[in-house]
N, C-alpha and C positions, 0 to 999 in steps of 0.2 A: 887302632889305626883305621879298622872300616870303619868305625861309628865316625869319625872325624872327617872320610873322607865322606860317608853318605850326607852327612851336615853342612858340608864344603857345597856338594854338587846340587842339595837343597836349595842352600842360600842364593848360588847361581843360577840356580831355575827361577828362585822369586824372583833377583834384583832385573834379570830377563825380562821375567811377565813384565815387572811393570815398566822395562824400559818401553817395550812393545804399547803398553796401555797409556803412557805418552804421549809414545808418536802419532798412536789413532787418537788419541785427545786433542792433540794440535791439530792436525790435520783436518781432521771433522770438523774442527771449531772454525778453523781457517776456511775451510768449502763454505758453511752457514753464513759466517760473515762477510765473504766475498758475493754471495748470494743477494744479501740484503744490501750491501753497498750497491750491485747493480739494479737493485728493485726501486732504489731511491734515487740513482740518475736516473733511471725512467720516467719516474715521477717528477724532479725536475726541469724533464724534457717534454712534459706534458704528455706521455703516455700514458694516462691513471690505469687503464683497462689491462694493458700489460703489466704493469706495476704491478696492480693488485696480484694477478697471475704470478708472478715474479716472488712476491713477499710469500704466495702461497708452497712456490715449489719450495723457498727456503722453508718454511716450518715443515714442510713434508719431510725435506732433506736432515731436520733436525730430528722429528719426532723417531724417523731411522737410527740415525744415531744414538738414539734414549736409548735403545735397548742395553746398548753396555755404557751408556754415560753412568747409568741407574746402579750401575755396580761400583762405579769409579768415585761419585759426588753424592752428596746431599742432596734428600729429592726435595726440600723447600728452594734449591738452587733452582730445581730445574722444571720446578712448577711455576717459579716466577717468571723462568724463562718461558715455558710454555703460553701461559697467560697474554703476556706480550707480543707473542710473535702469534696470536689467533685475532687480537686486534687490529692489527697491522694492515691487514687487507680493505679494512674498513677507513683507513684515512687515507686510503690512495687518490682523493681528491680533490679536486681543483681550490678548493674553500676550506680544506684541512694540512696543508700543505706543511705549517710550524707543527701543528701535533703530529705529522707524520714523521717528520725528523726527530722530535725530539723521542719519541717511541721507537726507533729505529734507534737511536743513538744508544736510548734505554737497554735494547737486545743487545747492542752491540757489546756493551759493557755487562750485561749479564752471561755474554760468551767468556769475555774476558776474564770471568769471576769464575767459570768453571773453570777454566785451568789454573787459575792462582789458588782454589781449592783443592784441586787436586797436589799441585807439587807443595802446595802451602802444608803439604801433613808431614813431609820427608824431614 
């Protein structure tokens, strides 16, 4: 009877963690990419200099976040995301405008692919 119930109150400690490791997975993905959604009206609105500033707090915002994404995903996921989002700042330019979206969009769906990796394992 106690091994059963220690096993019970295990299993409810894990399926916890990871409901917890979720919510911060959404979350954080959800802050990054709201980040960069407003780094790219900026740059739309012809603000390149804050753009660039803008794209940068999101990689900042993200690279935070690595610390437990790094437990949760694949780090070939989150090197590509990396990679991407240290570019970013470099086409906040008035004459880079299609590479800057389409690189942007690129993160954006690299966000997207962390979380489909993550619940993609349950």
């Amino acid at each position: 009877m106690k091994r059963s119930l220690s096993a019970l109150l295990l299993l409810a400690a894990l399926v916890a963690a990871l409901g917890a490791a979720g919510v911060y997975l959404r979350r954080s993905t959800a802050r990054v990419d709201t980040a960069l959604q407003a780094a790219c009206v900026l740059a739309q609105n012809g603000q390149y200099k804050t753009s660039a500033a803008a794209y940068r707090e999101a990689a900042a915002e993200a690279e935070h976040s690595m610390r437990l994404w790094r437990l949760l995903v694949r780090r070939n996921t989150l090197e590509a995301l990396q990679q991407t989002l240290a570019c970013l700042p470099g086409y906040a330019q008035q004459d880079n405008l299609a590479d800057l979206w389409v690189e942007t969009a690129r993160a954006r769906c690299q966000l997207r692919q962390l979380t489909a990796s993550f619940f993609g394992s349950f």
